[in-house]
N, C-alpha and C positions, 0 to 999 in steps of 0.2 A: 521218430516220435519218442518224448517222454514220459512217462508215466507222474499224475505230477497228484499228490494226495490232494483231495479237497475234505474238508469237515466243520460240518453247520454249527451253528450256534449252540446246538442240544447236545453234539457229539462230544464238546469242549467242556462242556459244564462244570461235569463231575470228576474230569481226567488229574486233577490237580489240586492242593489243600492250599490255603494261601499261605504259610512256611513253605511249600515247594516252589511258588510265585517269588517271595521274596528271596528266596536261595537264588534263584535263577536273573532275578532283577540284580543284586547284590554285584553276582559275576560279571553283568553284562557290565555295569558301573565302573567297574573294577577294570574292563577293560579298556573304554572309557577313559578311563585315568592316564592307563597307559599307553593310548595314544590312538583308540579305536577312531575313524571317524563318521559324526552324526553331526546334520545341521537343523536350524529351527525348521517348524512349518513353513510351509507356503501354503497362502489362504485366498481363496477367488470370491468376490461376491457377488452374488447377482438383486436387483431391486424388485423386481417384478415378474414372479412371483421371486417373494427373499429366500434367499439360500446363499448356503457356503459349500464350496468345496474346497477340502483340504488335505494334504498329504505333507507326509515326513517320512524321514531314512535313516540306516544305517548301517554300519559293518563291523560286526564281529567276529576278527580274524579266529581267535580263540575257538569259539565256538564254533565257527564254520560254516557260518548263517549271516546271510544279510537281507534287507526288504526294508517292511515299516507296514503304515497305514496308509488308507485312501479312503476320505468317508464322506458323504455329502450330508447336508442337515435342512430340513426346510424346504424349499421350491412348494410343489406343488401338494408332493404327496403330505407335506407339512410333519416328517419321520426324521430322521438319521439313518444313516446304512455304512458299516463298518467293514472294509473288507480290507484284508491283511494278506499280501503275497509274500513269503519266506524263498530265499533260492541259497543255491548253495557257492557259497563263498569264495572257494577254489576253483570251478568249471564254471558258476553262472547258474547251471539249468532248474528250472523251478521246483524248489521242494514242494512247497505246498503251497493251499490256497483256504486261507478260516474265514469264518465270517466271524469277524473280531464281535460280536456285541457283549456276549457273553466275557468275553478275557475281558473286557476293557479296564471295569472298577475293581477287578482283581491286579493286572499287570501295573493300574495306576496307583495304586492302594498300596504294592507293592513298593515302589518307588518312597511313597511315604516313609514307609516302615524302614528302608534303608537309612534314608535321614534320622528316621526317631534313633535307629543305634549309633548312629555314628555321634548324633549332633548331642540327644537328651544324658541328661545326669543318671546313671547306673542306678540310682535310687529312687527313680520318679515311677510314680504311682498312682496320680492322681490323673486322668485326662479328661481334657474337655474335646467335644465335637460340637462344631458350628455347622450346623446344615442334617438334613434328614434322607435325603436323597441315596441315589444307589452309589453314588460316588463315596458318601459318607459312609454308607453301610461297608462298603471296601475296604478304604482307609481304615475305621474301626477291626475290624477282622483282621487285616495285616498287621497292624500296630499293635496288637495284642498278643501278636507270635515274638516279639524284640522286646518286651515289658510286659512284669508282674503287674497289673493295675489294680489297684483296690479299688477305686473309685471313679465311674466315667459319668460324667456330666452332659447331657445335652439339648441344645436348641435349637430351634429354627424358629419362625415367626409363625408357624401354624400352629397350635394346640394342640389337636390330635398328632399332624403329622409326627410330632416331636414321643407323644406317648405312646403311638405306637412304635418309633424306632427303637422307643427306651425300653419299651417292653418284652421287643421280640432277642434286642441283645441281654436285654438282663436272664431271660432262659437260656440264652446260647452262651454267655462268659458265667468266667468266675468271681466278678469285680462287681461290685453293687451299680447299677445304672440307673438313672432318672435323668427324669427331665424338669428342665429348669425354666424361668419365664424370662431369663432375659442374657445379653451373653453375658453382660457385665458377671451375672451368677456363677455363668458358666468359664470364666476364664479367672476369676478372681483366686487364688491359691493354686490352682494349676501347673503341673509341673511340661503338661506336651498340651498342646493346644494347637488342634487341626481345625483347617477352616475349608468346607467341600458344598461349596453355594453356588448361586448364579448372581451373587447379590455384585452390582456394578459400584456400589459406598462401600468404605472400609466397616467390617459388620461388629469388629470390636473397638475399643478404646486402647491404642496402647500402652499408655499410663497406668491401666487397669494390670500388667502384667507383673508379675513379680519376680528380682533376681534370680537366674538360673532356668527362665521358663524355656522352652523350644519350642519354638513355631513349624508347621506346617500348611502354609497358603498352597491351594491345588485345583481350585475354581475359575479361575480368570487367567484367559492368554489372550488379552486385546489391551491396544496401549490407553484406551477410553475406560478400562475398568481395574476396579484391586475391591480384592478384599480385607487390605489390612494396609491403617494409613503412616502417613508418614514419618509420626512419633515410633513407632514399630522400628521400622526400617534403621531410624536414629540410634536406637537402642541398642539396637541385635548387630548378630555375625552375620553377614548376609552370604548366603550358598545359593545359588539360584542351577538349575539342572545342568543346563548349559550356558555360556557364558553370553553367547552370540544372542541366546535370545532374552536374555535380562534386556537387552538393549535393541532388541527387535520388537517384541509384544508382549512386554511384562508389563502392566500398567501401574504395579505397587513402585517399579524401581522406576520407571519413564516417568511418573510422575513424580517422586521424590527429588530426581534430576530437575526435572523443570523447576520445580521451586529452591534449587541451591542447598538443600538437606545432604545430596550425595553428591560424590564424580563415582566415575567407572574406577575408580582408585579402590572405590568400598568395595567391591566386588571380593570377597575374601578368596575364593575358590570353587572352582565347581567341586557337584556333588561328587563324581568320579575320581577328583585328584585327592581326597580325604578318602576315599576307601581303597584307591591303590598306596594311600599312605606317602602320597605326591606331597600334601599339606596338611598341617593339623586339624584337627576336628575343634571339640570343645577343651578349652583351655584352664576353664576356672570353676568353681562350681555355681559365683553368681554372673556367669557369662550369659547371657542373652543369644539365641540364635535361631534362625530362619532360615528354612527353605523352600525356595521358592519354584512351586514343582509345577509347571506350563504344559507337560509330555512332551516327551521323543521317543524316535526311533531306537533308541537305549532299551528301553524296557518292552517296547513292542517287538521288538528282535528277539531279546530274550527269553520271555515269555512263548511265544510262536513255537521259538524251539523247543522251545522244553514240552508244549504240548503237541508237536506235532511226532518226538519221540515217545513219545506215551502212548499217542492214538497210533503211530506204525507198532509198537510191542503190542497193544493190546485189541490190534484188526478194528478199528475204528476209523469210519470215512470212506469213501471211497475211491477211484482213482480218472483221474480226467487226462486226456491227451492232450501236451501240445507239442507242436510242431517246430524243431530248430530254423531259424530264418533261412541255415542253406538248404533247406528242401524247400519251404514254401515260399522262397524268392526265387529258384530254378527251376520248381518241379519233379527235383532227381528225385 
């Protein structure tokens, strides 16, 4: 038998700041770069009752961890359920088992925030947030440890929704925040412009953008949806997480292809070969650049590890058994 850590959703909460998310996202990238391997999701769907099940992977020699997620959305309970196995890299046997729901908007938020250092101008300051949601609330929080911001703009289509996000971050930053009635408001002068929606239309204009901006799309991983249309795509550096799945279930670059806007030529880099310093980042300071953040097993690796050493130093979670296949296939 193994002893293999398990720690709930409540266990993970508090274990980690989102600077220690993005350190830890940062590395996993970094290895990544250097030649970690992670592939896109796989996604199943069912019609009746509708649901997804999907999982993703990966391995980080470095670190010494590999796994990913495994989450279902929908069916009957009409919920999401997030569960993240962590094993260890060299022997296999299972380190741990989270119930991701909690990491999620932090390890994805995180991923953002890599991009905003690598891709945004040293001097940007002003951000816009497209969407209200907890996704956004992540990204905002992580993006805020990699940039001074003075200014954060934000919208979503509800009214309240929007003032309460603007509210609760304007007490938690040091950047003046509001909320705006429309994106065009909120992307117009913009130096990082995240977009964390469900929205299946491009939710700004990208004409509306201005030399030097940096994009962050982190909403949509189905080739039937983008949140940022094609004029974007024309303009910008395009980085997309992984390369495999720009052209698996990205729907801002799938669909740019289809209309003759891109080839797979545009593809500049993934995010991981600019932070292992594989390829350049931003090049100019009225450079245009985007990344196009779908999740991987990259940062759910990451992530994972770094909270499941936190929760073994600081006796958090408990410990579950299992069994290696040569006893519970023989008996011995």
């Amino acid at each position: 038998m193994t002893a293999t850590l398990f720690c709930s959703s409540d266990d993970v909460s508090d274990l980690a700041s989102p600077a220690d998310y993005v350190d830890a996202v940062r590395d996993g990238y970094r290895q990544r770069g250097e030649g970690a391997p992670a592939q896109p999701r796989s996604k199943f769907f069912r019609a009746d009752p509708e649901g997804m099940l999907t999982t993703y992977a990966a391995v980080l020699p470095d670190t010494g961890a590999m796994g990913g997620y495994m989450y279902s959305a929908g069916f009957g309970a009409g919920d999401a359920w997030f569960m993240t196995p962590l094993f260890d890299a060299d022997s296999g046997a299972p380190l741990a088992l989270l119930d991701g729901a909690s990491m999620n908007p932090h390890k994805t938020g995180a991923a953002g925030a890599v991009a905003v250092d690598e891709l945004a101008r040293e001097d940007s300051d002003t951000l816009a947030i497209i969407g209200s949601g907890a996704q956004a609330r992540g990204q905002l929080r992580a993006t805020a440890t990699v940039r001074e911001f003075a200014e954060v703009r934000v919208y979503s289509p509800t009214p309240e929704s929007r003032e309460s996000f603007a509210a609760d971050a304007d007490d938690a930053l040091e950047a003046d925040v509001r909320a705006v009635d429309s994106s065009a408001a909120a992307v117009s002068g913009a130096d990082v412009v995240v977009t964390a929606t469900r929205a299946t239309e491009p939710v700004f204009d990208g004409d509306d953008l201005e030399p030097g901006t940096h994009v962050t799309a982190m909403g949509q991983y189905s080739p039937d949806a983008r949140e940022v249309d094609t004029t974007t795509l024309e303009r910008a550096t395009y980085v997309p997480d992984l390369r495999d799945r720009a052209t698996f279930d990205s729907g801002e670059f799938l669909q740019a292809l289809e209309e003759g806007a891109m080839t797979e030529d545009d593809i500049h880099a993934e995010l991981g070969d600019i932070v292992a310093d594989e390829a350049p980042g931003r090049t100019s300071d009225d450079e245009i650049t985007l990344f196009d953040s779908g999740g991987t097993g990259i940062e759910t690796v990451a992530a994972a590890y770094m909270l499941y050493e936190r929760a073994e130093r600081e006796d958090v979670g408990q410990t579950i058994d299992f069994a290696p296949a040569s006893e519970a296939l023989t008996g011995d």
